[in-house]
C-alpha positions, 0 to 999 in steps of 0.5 A, a space after each residue: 378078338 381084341 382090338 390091337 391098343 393105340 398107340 397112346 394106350 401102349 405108352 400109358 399101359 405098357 411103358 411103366 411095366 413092360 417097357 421092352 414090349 412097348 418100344 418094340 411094338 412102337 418100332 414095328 409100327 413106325 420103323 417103315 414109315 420113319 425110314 422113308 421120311 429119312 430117305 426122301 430127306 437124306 437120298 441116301 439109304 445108308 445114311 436114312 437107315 442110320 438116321 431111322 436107329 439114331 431116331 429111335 433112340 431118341 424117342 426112346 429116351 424120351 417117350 416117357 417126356 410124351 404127353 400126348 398133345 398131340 398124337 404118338 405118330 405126329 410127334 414121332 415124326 416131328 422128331 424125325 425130321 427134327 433130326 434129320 434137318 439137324 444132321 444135314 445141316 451139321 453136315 452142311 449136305 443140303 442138296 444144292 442145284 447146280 445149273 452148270 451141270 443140269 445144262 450139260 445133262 440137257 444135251 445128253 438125254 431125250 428132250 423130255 427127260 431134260 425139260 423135266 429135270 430143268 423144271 425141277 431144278 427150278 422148283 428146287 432153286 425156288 424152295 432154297 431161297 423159302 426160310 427153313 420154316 417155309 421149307 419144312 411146312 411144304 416138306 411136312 405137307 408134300 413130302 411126308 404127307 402130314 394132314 393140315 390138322 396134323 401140322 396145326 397140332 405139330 406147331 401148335 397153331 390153329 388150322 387157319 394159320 397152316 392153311 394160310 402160312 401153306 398158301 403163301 408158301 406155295 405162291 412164293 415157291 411159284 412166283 419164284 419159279 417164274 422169275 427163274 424161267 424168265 431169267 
């Protein structure tokens, strides 16, 4: 019984002679796991099942520019919400939070609920006024589920750097938080 290769020995074995075996095994692998980045970014299954297949073309057409610096599932990923940010942006859709409508939603559900969703809506207010760096540091992490070490060979910095830039970023989103449940 052989072990099934990784991801790497794929690209380098399969890619040059049997490249439709390569990217189907590559799809198998990751079409899950690329769809779910897409969908916790877009809200939308429709749209996250479009991004997914635009995505995969694109690495595609570029795996043979990966040189494994770091590994065939970080980079895939970096593309992923590369794209999706790209998409959202073009399209001008970043989900915003509206105040006035989470007030009227207050008054019609149990306290709770409502408490919840304020909090939220708070928490979603203070990650909008991050940088679009902050903001998708904290997504990698939380989100997507990103290792410190993954995100340090992700942007090529050392896990020092990750781990302090993740640190500020998450006191700046909590005393943001404060200030709006002050005000």
């Amino acid at each position: 019984m052989h072990m099934p290769l990784s991801d790497e020995e794929m690209i380098r074995h399969h890619l040059p002679h049997q490249p439709s075996e390569c990217f189907e095994t590559l799809y198998t692998r990751y079409v899950s796991k690329v769809y779910k980045q897409c969908l916790s970014m877009t809200k939308d299954s429709e749209q996250a099942q479009d991004f997914t297949q635009d995505i995969f073309l694109k690495v595609f057409n570029k795996l043979d520019a990966f040189q494994q610096r770091s590994s065939f599932s970080t980079w895939i990923y970096a593309i992923a919400y590369n794209y999706c940010a790209d998409q959202l942006r073009l399209a001008k859709r970043l989900p915003t939070v509206n105040l006035g409508d989470s007030i009227e939603q207050t008054w019609d559900g149990p306290a709770e609920t409502s408490v919840h969703d304020d909090m939220l809506q708070l928490v979603a207010q203070a990650m909008e006024r991050l940088t679009v760096e902050e903001q998708k540091l904290l997504r990698l992490k939380y989100e997507d589920g990103l290792s410190n070490e993954e995100i340090a060979a992700l942007y090529k910095i050392n896990l020092s750097a990750v781990k302090m830039r993740l640190k500020r970023s998450r006191e700046r989103v909590q005393r943001l938080y404060s200030h709006y449940l002050q005000a």
